[in-house]
C-alpha angles and dihedrals in degrees: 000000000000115000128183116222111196122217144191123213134165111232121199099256097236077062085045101059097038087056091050088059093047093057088042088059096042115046088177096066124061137183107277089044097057089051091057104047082054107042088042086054084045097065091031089066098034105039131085104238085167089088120094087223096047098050098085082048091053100046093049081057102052091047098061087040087057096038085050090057103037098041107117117196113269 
């Protein structure tokens, strides 16, 4: 099953703004896809999928990383 958990989070508005023209260049993307890719690519790099128990975790991960990049409108 795939949920979808909604957050909000407040983001410095320098972030803010670049993230607004990035959205403006790049139609394909929106807000929610771009959190989770990075988010996703956060606990990839930060997280220890070395661990039997955390694989599952890390795999989980990489695959919304790779599903954010590679989502093409419907």
């Amino acid at each position: 099953m795939n949920a979808t958990v909604s957050i909000l989070a407040e983001i410095p508005e320098d972030l803010h703004e670049s993230l607004k023209r990035y959205l403006e260049n790049h139609p394909t993307w929106d807000q929610d896809r771009v959190f989770a890719a990075a988010l996703s690519l956060f606990l990839l790099q930060n997280g220890n999928g070395k661990m039997p128990e955390t694989s599952q975790t890390y795999r989980a991960c990489a695959r919304v990383y790779l599903e954010s990049l590679f989502q093409y409108p419907a």
